[in-house]
C-alpha positions, 0 to 999 in steps of 0.5 A, a space after each residue: 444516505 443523500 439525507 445525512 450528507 451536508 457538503 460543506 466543502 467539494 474538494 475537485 481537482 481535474 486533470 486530462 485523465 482523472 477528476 475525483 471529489 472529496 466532501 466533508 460528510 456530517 454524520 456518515 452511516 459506519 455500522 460497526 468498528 472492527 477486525 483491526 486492533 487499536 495497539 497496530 494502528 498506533 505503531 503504523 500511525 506513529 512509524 509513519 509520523 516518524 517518518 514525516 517528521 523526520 524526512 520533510 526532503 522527501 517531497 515525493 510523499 511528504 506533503 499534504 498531497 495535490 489532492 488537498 491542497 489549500 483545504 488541509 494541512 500536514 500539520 493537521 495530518 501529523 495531529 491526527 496520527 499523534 491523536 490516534 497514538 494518545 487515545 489509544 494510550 489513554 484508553 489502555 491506562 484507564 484499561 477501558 475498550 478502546 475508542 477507536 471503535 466507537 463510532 460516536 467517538 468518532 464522529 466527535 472527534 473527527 472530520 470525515 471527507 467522503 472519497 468519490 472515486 475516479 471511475 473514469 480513468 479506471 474505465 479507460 484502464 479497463 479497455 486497455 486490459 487483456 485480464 478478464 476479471 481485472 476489467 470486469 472489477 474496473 468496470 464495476 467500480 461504482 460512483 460512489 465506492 472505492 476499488 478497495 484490494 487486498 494485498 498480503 505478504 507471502 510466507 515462502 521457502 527458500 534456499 540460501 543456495 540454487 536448486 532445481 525447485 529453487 532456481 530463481 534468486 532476489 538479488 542484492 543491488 548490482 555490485 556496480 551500485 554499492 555505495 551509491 544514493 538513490 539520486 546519484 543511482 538514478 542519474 546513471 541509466 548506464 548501470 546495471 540495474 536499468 538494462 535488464 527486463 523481469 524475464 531477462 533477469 529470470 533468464 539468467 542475465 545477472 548469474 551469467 555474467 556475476 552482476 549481484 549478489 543472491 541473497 536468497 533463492 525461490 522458485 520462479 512462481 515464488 518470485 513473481 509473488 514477491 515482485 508483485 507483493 513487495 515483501 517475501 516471509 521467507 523460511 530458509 533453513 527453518 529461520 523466518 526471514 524478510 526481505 522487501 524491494 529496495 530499487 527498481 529497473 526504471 520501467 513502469 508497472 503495466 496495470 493492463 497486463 499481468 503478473 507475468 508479463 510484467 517487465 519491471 524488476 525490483 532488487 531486494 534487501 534483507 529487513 526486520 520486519 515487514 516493511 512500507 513506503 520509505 524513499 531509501 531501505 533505511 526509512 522504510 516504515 515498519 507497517 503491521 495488518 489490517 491497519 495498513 493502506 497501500 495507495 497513491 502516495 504522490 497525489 494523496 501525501 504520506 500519512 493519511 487515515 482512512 476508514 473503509 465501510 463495506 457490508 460483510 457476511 450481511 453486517 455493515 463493517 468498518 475499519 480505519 488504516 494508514 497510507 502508509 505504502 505504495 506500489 507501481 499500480 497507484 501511479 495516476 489512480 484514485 480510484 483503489 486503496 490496497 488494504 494489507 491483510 497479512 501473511 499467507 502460504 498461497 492463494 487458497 489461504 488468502 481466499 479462505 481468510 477473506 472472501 467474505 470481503 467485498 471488493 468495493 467500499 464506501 471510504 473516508 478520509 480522517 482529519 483530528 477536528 
């Protein structure tokens, strides 16, 4: 590979936790294009252009991101998004196979910056860790490969009242917010929202005292899948039914501990669809599988096209997707991308679709030449 590999540009950004780098590669070893469809990726590469287009205030997640700064534009980003859209329109009416999986497409029409992952601050998060095979997985990143997860939807049943099996609620957001924006929420640390823990909530803190609303009931394992996933496919009354995390508690994931332990709680809201990063309920980008990264929107910026390539069942395979979601275990990593794979009753179901994926993968950042 070293033979292939011209670094015309080292992009390396230092911090007291983490460095990483970011070099333009000339003609990078991709093997084959597939397992996503061209039609997904455009509607996630155009929701998410929408939403840069539409909410430049977001300053959080719309920028080129401190990672590129002074290297890239966002103008080049969104060019690069409405690229992917008209090719795939294109190649629909001439009624051709799409060139999106042609790797010497590619290659014409892209420029590709290798991601050197941040080992070191996954190493230091691994120590801290009393989960085993979370350590083991951090420990095991290599060099020149990232952490590449999956993450999935889970389809659950539910009960539009409590049960004995259903005894756990996602609630709406405290009474005591109605009404009230983000930013004027977040100014109140005296709400509701912010003084209660995961496990004070499972408790019965909210019920006790009718603090919010129930939207749906699940049981408590149920729910720490959906808190973790931030999305539950919930069938309630034999109606498919969504909801995702609409604002949270204040406190920070622990990327250390597990699922469980965890003291962060989100308060939910009913959507149309799966649903991505957004900074308010209303904005939040309708995403699809297979096309969608999950990621460190703060560092990396909103929108950003990513192709992945890992060895599978003894085939070189590649696959592009849009940072188009985030999540509590990005904060201060660039190290893992969360690829979002689709919606499943359980573990053994996750497990069976994807074990032949691998855990690591080689990854590039796509700017429209």
């Amino acid at each position: 590979m070293l033979n292939k590999v011209l670094l015309l540009l080292v992009i390396l950004f230092s911090h007291t936790s983490f460095a990483f780098t970011f070099s333009i590669v000339k003609d990078p070893d991709l093997g084959v294009m597939k397992n996503f469809k061209a039609s997904q990726l455009c509607a996630v590469a155009e929701n998410t252009q929408h939403y840069l287009n539409t909410y430049a205030e977001d300053t959080f997640a719309v920028k080129v991101g401190h990672v590129f700064e002074d290297k890239i534009s966002l103008q080049q980003v969104k060019d690069t998004l409405t690229f992917i859209c008209d090719t795939y329109r294109d190649d629909v009416r001439a009624k051709r196979q799409s060139r999106l999986h042609n790797i010497e497409f590619l290659k014409q029409h892209f420029t590709f910056y290798r991601w050197m992952p941040d080992v070191k601050t996954a190493k230091a998060i691994a120590q801290k860790s009393n989960n085993e095979v979370k350590s083991r997985l951090l420990n095991n990143i290599p060099n020149d490969q990232i952490f590449l997860t999956k993450y999935y939807t889970k389809t659950l049943s539910a009960s539009p009242v409590k049960t004995a099996e259903f005894n756990q609620a996602l609630y709406a957001l405290p009474y005591d917010e109605k009404g009230l924006s983000l930013e004027q929420a977040d100014e109140n640390k005296a709400l509701t929202r912010f003084k209660y823990t995961r496990q004070e909530v499972i408790a019965g803190a909210l019920l006790k005292n009718n603090l919010a609303k129930p939207l749906v009931w699940i049981s408590e394992e149920s729910l720490h899948d959906v808190l973790l996933q931030g999305t539950g496919v919930l069938t309630v009354n034999n109606e498919i039914r969504y909801f995702n995390v609409h604002r949270n508690n204040g406190i920070a994931y622990d990327y250390s501990i597990g699922k469980r332990e965890q003291a962060r709680y989100w308060y939910f809201a009913e959507v149309p669809s799966i649903m991505g990063y957004g900074k308010t309920l209303a904005s939040k980008i309708a995403v699809k599988p297979h096309v969608t990264f999950a990621g460190n929107v703060k560092e990396l910026g909103l929108g950003k096209l990513f192709l992945v390539s890992f060895i599978q069942e003894g085939e070189q395979v590649s696959r592009m997707g849009v940072l188009a979601d985030q999540g509590g275990a990005f904060d201060n990593n660039l190290f893992q991308l969360d690829l979002l794979v689709d919606s499943y009753k359980g573990w053994e179901d996750y497990h069976q679709a994807n074990k032949t994926m691998p855990d690591y993968a080689q990854a590039w950042l796509l700017i429209r030449k």
